[in-house]
C-alpha positions in Angstrom: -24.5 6.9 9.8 -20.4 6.0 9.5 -19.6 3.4 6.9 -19.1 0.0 8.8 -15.9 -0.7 7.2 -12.9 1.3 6.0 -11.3 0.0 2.8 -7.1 0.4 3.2 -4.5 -0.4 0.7 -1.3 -1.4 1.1 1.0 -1.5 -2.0 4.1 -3.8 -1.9 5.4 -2.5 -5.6 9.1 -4.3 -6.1 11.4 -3.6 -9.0 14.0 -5.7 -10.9 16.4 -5.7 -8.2 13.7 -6.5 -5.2 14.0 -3.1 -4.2 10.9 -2.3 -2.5 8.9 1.3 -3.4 8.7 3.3 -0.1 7.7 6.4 1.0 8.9 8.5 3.7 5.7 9.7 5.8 4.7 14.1 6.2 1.8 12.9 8.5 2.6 14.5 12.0 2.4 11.8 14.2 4.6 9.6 11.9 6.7 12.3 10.1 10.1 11.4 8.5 9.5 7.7 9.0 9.2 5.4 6.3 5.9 3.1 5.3 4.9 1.0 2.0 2.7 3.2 -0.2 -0.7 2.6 1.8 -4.0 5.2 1.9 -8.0 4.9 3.1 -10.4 4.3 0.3 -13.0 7.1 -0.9 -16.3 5.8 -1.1 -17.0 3.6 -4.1 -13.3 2.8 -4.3 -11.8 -0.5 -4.5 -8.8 -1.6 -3.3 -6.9 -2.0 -6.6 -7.8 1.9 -7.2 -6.9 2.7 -4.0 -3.4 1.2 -3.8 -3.2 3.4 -7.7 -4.2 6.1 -6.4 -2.3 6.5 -3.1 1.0 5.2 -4.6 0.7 7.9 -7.1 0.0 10.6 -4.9 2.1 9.6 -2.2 5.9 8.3 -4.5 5.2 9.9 -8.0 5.0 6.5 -9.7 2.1 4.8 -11.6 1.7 1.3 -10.6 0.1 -1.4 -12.5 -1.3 -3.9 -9.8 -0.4 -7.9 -10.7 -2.4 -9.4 -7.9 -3.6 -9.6 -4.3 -0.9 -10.9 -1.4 -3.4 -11.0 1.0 -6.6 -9.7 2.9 -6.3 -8.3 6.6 -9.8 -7.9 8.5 -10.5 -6.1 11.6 -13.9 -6.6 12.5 -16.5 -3.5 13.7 -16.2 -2.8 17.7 -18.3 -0.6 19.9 -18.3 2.6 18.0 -15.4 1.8 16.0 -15.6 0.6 12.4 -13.9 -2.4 11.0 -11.6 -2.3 8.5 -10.1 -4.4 5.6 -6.8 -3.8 4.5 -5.9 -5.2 1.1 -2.1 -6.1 0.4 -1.6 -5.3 -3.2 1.8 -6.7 -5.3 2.4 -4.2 -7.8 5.0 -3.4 -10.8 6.0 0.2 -11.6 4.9 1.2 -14.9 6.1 5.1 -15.3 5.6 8.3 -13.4 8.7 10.2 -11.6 10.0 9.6 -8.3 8.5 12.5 -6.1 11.4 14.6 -4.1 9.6 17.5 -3.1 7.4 17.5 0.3 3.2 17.4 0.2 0.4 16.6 1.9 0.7 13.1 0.9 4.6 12.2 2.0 7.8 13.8 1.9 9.6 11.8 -0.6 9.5 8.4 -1.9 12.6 5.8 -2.8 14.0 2.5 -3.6 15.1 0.8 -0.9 16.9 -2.9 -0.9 14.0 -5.2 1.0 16.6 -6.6 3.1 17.3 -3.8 4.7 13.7 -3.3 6.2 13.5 -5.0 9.2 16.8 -3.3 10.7 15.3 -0.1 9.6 14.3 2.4 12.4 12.7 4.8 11.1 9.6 2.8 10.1 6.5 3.3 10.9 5.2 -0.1 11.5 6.9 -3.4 10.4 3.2 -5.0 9.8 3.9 -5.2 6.0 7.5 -6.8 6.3 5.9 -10.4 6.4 3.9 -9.9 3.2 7.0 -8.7 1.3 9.2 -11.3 2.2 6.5 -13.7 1.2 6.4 -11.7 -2.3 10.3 -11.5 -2.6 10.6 -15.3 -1.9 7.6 -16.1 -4.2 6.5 -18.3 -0.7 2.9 -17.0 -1.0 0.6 -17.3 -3.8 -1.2 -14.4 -5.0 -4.4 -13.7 -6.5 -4.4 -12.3 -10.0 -6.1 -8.9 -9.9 -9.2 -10.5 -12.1 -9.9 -12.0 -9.1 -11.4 -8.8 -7.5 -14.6 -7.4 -9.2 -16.6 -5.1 -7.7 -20.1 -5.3 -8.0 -22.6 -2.7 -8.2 -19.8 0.5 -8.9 -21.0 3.5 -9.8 -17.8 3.8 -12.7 
């Protein structure tokens, strides 16, 4: 039996300079375009390890999450399961900035926030709100001892 619901992550990881981490997609129906860091969760996996994990695989750079922007829910339809996406604000903490083409993405940069929503080559502007909540500190966040997962197998 398929899981009910799909855990996603999407990382909004901004340095000094409000630069915003992106990545530039390999996936063929989205190829060359750019995205936030953003992934599907393996079973067991909670969305703090997933927007880790898929950052790292998918820019080069190790994130350490600072809180939770918000929760998006799509809720189970006919045959289709439901998903909850998880927007996660993040500060870089080390790694290397990938250059060199995978499974995961192309390549990964810096990018000024501002120039976002001209941008296009994006996938999908979905994220742009949540960001410019984070860059104008408009929207609280949750700390990440917020989330605790209950019952893990780790």
């Amino acid at each position: 039996m398929p899981a009910p619901y799909a855990f996603v992550s999407l990382t909004i990881c901004l340095d000094e300079t409000q630069h915003v981490l992106m990545v530039r997609e390999s996936r063929a129906d989205c190829r060359g375009k750019f995205y936030v860091p953003a992934g599907r969760g393996n079973p067991g996996e909670d969305p703090l390890a997933i927007a880790w994990r898929t950052t790292l695989e998918k820019t080069g750079v190790s994130i350490e999450p600072v809180g939770i922007l918000g929760i998006e829910h799509t809720p189970p339809f006919a045959q289709f399961p439901g998903s909850l996406r998880t927007i996660v604000l993040a500060k870089a903490v080390g790694g290397t900035l990938k250059t060199t083409e995978d499974e995961h993405s192309l390549d990964a940069l810096w990018m000024p926030h501002q120039v976002l929503r001209e941008l296009k080559q994006l996938r999908s502007d979905d994220f742009i709100p949540w960001l410019e909540d984070a860059v104008m500190g408009m929207q609280p966040y949750l700390p990440v001892a917020s989330w605790r997962t209950l019952g893990s197998v780790r």
